[in-house]
Each structure stands twice: as structure tokens, then as C-alpha cells.
N, C-alpha and C positions, 0 to 999 in steps of 0.2 A: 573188271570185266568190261569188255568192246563191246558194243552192237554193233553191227555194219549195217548201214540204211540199206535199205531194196531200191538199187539206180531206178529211174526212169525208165532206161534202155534194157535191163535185162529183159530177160523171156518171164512174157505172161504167165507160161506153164509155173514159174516156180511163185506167184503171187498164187494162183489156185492149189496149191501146195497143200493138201490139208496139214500133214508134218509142221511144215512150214510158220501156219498159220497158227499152230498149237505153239508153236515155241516163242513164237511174238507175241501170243496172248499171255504164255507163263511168263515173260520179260515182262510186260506191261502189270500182269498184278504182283511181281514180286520187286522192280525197282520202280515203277512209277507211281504205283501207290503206297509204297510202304511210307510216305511220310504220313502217312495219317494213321498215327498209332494209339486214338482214342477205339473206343467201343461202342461207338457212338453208329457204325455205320450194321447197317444190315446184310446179313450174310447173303439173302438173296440181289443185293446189287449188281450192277452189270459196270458202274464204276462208283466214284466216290466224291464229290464235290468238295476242295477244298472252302475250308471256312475262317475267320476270325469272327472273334467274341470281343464285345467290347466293352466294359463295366465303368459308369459311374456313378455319382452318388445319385442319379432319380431315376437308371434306366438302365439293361442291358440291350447290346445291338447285337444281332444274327448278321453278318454280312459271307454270304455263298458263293462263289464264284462259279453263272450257269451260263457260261457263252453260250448261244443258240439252242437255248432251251426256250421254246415258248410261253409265255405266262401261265395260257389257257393248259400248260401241259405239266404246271408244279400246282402241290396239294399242300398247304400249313395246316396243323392240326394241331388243335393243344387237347389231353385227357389225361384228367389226375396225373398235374402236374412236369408231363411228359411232351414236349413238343418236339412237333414230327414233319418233315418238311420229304415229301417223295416226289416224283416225277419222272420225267422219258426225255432224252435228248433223240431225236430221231436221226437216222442216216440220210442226209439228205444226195441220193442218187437221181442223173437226173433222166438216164435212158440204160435200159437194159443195156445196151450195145457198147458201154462204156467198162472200160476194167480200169481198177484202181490200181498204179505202180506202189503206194507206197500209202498206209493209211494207220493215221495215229492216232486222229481225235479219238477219244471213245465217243460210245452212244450205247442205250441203251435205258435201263432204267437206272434211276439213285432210289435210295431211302439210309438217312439220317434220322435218330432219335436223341433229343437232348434232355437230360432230367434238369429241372428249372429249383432253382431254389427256393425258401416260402415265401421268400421276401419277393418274389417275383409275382406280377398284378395279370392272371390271366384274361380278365375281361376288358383289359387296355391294349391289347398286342395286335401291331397292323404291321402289313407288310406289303412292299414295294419294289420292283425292278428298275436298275435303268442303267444300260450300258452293259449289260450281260453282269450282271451282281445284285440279287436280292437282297432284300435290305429287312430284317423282321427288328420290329421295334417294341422289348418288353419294359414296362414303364415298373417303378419299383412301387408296390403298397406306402403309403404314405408315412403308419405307424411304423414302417420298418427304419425310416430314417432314423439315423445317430439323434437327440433331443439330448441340447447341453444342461445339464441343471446344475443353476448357481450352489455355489457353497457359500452359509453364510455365516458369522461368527454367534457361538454361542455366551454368551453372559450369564455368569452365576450372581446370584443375589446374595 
């Protein structure tokens, strides 16, 4: 399947298109976001924040991709076990007077929920933006590390 971009030059009339409007919305949730085919996202979102997970042996990384989403405008939430990361990307318009030819970022709100493993330490987890990619940093419970125990030889008497 094509899309054909909405030119610049075409007529306004057909960007206020409700028609229109519907059918680049059902494009937009049914090829742009289907690469995210966990469950992780909430049905009431308005889009979906691409993420990677990172594991190693003392920590797992959250990192979210939230271009121009403002800090003061994301929520981190950990409860039994559950970390929940929501927020609003806003439109930023900057005069009534203006019509958009052609508009792709979303906006709106997200919400994400991740179920966290045992071994995950919820009273260690901080989190960080910079460059438009939040950063949550869950640090692993200590006793969960792997603990090598020697093997030693037995002697019969």
C-alpha cells in the first residue's frame, strides 16, 4: 500500500477534510504503529512511544523515545511491581490563523505499562531525559545475582 503525502500546494479544503482526516488517522494507527506489538501499551493512548530495554547483570534500562514531550508533562510510576510511564506530547500551534498542509508527528497523550521481574529493585529506579529519550534506570536486587559456589572434592576416610 502507497500513501500519497498531502503537497503543500493542494487546497486547504481537503486538509479540513473530516473524511480525510479519518483515513490518515486509520493509516497512522494501523501502519505506523503496529511495530509495537507488545501489550504493554494502553488502549486509551492517543499514540505509542517507541522503546528499548536493556538487561544486564546489575540493572535493567527503560529508554523511550519522547521528542518534545516536556519532562514536567511524563509521569514514572512503579505499583506492585508494574511500571507505568504516561504523558501528553502537546500540539504545539502557534496562531489560530495558521492551517497545517500536512501533519504527522502525533500528539496527544501515551501510557505504557511494563510488568518488572522480582529481581527487579523498585526502591532504586530513577529516571532521566536528555535529547528527547528518557532514560528509567532499574537497578537489580543484590540477592538476585547469579553467586558462584565452589565445588569441592570430597575424601572418604
Amino acid at each position: 500500500m502507497v500513501r500519497n503525502p498531502q503537497w503543500p500546494m493542494q487546497s486547504t479544503a481537503k486538509s479540513n477534510d473530516p473524511v480525510r482526516h479519518f483515513m490518515d488517522q486509520l493509516f497512522n494507527d494501523v501502519f505506523l504503529r503496529s511495530n509495537t506489538t507488545d501489550e504493554s501499551s494502553v488502549v486509551t493512548s492517543q499514540w505509542v512511544p517507541l522503546v528499548d530495554i536493556v538487561e544486564t547483570s546489575d540493572k535493567f534500562v527503560i529508554l523511550a523515545d519522547l521528542p518534545g514531550v516536556d519532562p514536567k508533562d511524563i509521569d514514572v510510576q512503579m505499583e506492585k511491581s508494574i511500571l507505568t510511564i504516561r504523558g501528553e506530547r502537546r500540539l504545539d500551534r502557534q496562531t489560530d490563523s495558521q492551517t497545517f498542509a500536512l501533519t504527522e508527528r502525533l500528539h496527544g497523550s501515551f501510557h505504557r505499562r511494563f510488568a518488572l521481574p522480582d529481581s527487579a529493585d523498585p526502591d532504586g529506579i530513577s529516571a532521566s531525559g536528555n535529547n528527547g529519550v528518557l532514560e528509567i534506570v532499574i537497578p537489580k536486587r543484590p540477592e538476585t545475582t547469579p553467586r558462584r559456589i565452589p565445588v569441592g572434592l570430597v575424601h572418604h576416610s
